[in-house]
C-alpha positions in Angstrom: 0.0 0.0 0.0 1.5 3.4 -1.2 0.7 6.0 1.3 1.8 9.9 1.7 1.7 11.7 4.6 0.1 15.3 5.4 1.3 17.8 7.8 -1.3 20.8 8.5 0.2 23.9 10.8 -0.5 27.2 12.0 2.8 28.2 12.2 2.3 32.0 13.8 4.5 33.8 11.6 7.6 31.6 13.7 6.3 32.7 16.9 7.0 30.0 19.8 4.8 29.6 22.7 5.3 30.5 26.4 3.2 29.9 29.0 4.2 33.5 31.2 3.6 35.6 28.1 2.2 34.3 24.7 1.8 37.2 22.9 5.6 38.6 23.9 7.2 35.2 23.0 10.0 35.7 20.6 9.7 34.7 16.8 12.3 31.8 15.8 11.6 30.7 12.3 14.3 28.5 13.1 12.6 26.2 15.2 9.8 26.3 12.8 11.9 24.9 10.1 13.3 22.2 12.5 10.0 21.1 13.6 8.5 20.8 9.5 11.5 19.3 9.1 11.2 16.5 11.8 7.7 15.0 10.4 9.7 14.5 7.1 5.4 14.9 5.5 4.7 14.9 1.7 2.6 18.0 1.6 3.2 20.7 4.2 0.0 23.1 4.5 1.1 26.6 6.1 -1.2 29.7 7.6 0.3 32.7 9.4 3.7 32.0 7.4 4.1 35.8 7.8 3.5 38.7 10.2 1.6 41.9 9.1 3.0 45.3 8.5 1.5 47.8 9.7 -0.8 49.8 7.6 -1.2 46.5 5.5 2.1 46.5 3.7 2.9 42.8 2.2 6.8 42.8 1.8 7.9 41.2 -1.7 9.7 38.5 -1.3 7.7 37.1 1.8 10.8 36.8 4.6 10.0 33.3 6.3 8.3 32.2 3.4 11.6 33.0 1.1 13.3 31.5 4.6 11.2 28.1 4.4 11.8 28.0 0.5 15.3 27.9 0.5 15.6 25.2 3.6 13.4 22.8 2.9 15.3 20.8 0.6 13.6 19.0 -2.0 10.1 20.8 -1.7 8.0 22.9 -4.2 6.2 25.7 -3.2 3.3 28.1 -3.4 2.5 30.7 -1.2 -0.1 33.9 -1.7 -0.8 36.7 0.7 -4.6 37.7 1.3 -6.0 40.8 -0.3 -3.7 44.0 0.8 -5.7 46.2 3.2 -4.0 48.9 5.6 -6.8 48.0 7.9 -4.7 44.4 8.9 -3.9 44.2 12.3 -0.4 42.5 13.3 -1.0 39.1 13.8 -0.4 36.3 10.9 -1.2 36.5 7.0 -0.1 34.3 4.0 -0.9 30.6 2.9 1.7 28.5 1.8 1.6 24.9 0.3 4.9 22.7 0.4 5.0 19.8 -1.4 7.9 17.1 -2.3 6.3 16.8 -6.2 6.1 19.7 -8.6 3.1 21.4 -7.6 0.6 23.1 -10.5 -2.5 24.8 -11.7 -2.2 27.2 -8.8 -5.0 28.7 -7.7 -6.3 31.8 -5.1 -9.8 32.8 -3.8 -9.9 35.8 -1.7 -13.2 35.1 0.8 -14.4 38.5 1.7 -15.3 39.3 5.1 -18.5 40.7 6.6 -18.4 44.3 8.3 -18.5 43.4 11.6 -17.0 46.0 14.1 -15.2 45.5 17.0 -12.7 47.3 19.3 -9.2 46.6 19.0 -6.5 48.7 21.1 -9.3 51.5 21.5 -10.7 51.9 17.9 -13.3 50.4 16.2 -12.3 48.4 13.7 -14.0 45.7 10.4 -12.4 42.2 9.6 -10.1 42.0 6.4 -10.8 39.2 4.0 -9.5 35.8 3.9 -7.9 33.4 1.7 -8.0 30.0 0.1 -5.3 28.7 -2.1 -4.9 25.5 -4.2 -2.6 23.5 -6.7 -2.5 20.1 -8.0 0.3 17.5 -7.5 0.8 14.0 -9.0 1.4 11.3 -6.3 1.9 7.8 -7.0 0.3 7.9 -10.2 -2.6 10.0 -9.1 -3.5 13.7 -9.5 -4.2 15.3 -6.2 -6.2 18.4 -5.6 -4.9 20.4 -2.7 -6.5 23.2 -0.8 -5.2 25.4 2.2 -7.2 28.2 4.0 -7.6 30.3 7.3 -11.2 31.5 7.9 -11.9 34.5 10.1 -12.2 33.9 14.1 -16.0 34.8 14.4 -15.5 33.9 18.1 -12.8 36.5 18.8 -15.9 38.7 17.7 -18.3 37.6 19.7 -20.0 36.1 16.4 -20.0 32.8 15.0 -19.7 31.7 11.1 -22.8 30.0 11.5 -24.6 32.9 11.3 -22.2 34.7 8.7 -21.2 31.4 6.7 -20.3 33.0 3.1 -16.7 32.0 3.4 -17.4 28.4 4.5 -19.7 28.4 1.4 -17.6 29.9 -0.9 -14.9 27.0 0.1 -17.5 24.3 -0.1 -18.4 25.3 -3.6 -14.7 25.1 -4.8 -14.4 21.8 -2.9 -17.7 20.4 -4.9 -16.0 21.8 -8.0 -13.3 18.8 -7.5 -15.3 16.0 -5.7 -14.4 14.2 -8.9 -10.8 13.3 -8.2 -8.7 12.4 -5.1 -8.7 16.1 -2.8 -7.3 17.2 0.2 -8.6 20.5 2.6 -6.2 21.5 5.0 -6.6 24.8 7.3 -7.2 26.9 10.4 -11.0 26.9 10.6 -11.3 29.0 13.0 -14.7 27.6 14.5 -14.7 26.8 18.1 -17.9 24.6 17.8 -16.8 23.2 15.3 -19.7 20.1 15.0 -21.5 22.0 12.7 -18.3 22.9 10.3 -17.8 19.3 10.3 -21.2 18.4 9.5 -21.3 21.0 6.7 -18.2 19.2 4.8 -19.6 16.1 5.1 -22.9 16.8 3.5 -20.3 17.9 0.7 -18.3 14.8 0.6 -15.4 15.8 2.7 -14.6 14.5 6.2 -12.1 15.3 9.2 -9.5 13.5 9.7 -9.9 14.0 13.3 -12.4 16.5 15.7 -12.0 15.6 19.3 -8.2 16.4 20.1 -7.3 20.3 21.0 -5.8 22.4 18.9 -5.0 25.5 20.1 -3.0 26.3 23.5 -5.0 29.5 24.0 -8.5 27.9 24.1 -9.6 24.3 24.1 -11.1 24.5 20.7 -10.4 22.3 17.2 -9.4 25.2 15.1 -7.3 23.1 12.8 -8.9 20.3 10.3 -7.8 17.8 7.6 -10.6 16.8 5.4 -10.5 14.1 2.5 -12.9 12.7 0.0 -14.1 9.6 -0.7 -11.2 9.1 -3.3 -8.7 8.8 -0.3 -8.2 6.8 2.8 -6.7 7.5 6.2 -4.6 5.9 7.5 -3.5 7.2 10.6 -3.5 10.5 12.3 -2.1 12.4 15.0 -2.3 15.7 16.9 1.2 17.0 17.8 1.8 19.3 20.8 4.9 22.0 19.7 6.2 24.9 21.4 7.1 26.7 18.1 3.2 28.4 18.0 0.4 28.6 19.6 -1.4 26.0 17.7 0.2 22.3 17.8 0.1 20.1 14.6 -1.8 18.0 12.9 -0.7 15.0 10.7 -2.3 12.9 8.4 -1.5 9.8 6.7 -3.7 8.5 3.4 -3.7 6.2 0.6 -5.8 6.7 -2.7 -9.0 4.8 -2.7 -9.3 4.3 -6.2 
C-alpha cells in the first residue's frame, strides 16, 4: 500500500509559545523549520507563514516564506498573501503549500469578510478578508487536488460563522468543483464549535481527519482540520503538541482509494 503523509500547521508567523507571556514570545523561524523538518510529511499546508505590517504593507519577497523555501530541501512551493488592506492588524497572513512533487494549476480565492465592528487597542475596527489557495500535484500515479485556508475567528468577535457562513460556502463550492478526483482541505478553521463545520463538509463529501483532540493552546477548541474525500483513505493521524506556535500540529496519513 502506497501511502503519503500530510502535515497541516498554523505556524504563527515563527512565533514559539510561552506559558508566562504568549503574545511577547520571541519569533524563531528556526525552530519552525526544525519542527516541519522532523515529520519528514509529503505536503506541508502553512497559515500565518508571515507577520503583518502595519498599515497592511505585504513585503515582496515574503521573509519566512523566502526562509522556508530555501531550507526545505527538496520541496515545491506556493504561497499567496490575502487581499492587501492597511486595515490588517499585526497578527499572521499568508498561505503556503509545500509539497515534495512539482506542484501546479495554482490557484487563489480571496473570501471577503462581513463588516462586523469590533474594538481593537481603542478603535473600532471591520475584519479583512480571507484566503483559500490550491494546486494540484501528481502522487503515486494520481493527481491530487490540494487546498489550504484560514477563515476569520468569528469567536474572537463575539460572532460565530454560523450565522455569517459565506466564506465556509464559498470554500464548499470550490471543494464540490473537485469532488471528482482524489482532494485534500487543510486549514485553520477558525470555528470553536466546530460540529457543525464538520457536518457542513460532510454533506459535501469531505470529512475530518480527526475532531476531538485540541488544537489550540489559548483555548480548548479544534481550530485546525484535515478533510478528505471519498477518493482517499486515512490511514492514521495524529495531533502534535509544539512549542514553536500557539497551535500544535496536525498530521495525516492517506492512501488513494481508487
Amino acid at each position: 500500500m502506497s501511502t503519503f503523509k500530510v502535515l497541516q500547521f498554523n505556524m504563527q508567523f515563527g512565533q514559539v509559545w510561552d506559558d508566562a507571556d504568549p503574545d511577547g514570545a520571541p519569533v524563531d523561524i528556526e525552530r519552525t523549520l526544525a519542527e516541519i523538518r522532523s515529520h519528514d510529511a509529503d505536503i506541508v499546508l502553512l497559515q500565518e507563514v508571515e507577520h503583518a505590517m502595519p498599515g497592511g504593507a505585504q513585503p515582496y519577497p515574503p521573509p519566512n516564506y523566502t526562509y522556508l523555501s530555501k531550507s526545505l530541501d527538496g520541496y515545491h512551493g506556493f504561497f499567496s498573501y490575502p487581499k492587501a488592506d492597511p486595515r490588517e492588524l499585526p497578527f499572521g497572513i499568508g498561505l503556503a503549500i509545500f509539497s515534495k512533487t512539482p506542484l501546479f494549476d495554482t490557484s487563489t480565492r480571496h473570501l471577503p469578510s462581513p463588516p462586523i465592528e469590533f474594538e481593537f487597542a481603542g478603535e473600532q475596527k471591520t475584519p479583512t478578508d480571507r484566503l483559500l489557495i490550491g494546486a494540484k500535484t501528481r502522487i503515486a500515479g494520481h493527481e491530487l487536488q490540494l487546498f489550504n485556508t484560514h477563515l476569520l475567528a468569528f469567536f474572537m468577535l463575539n460572532s460565530s460563522s454560523e450565522h455569517h457562513s459565506d466564506q465556509r460556502q464559498l470554500v464548499i463550492e470550490q471543494m464540490r468543483r473537485h469532488s471528482g478526483g482524489p482532494t485534500l482541505l487543510g486549514g485553520d478553521f477558525n470555528v470553536s464549535k466546530h460540529d457543525s463545520l464538520v457536518r457542513q463538509f460532510a454533506e459535501a463529501g469531505y470529512h475530518a481527519v480527526q475532531t476531538h483532540e485540541v488544537t489550540w493552546r489559548r483555548r480548548p477548541y479544534v481550530l485546525d482540520h484535515i478533510f478528505y474525500n471519498r477518493h482517499l483513505s486515512p490511514v492514521r493521524h495524529a495531533v502534535i503538541p509544539t512549542m514553536a506556535s500557539d497551535h500544535h500540529m496536525l498530521l495525516a496519513e492517506f492512501t488513494f482509494a481508487d
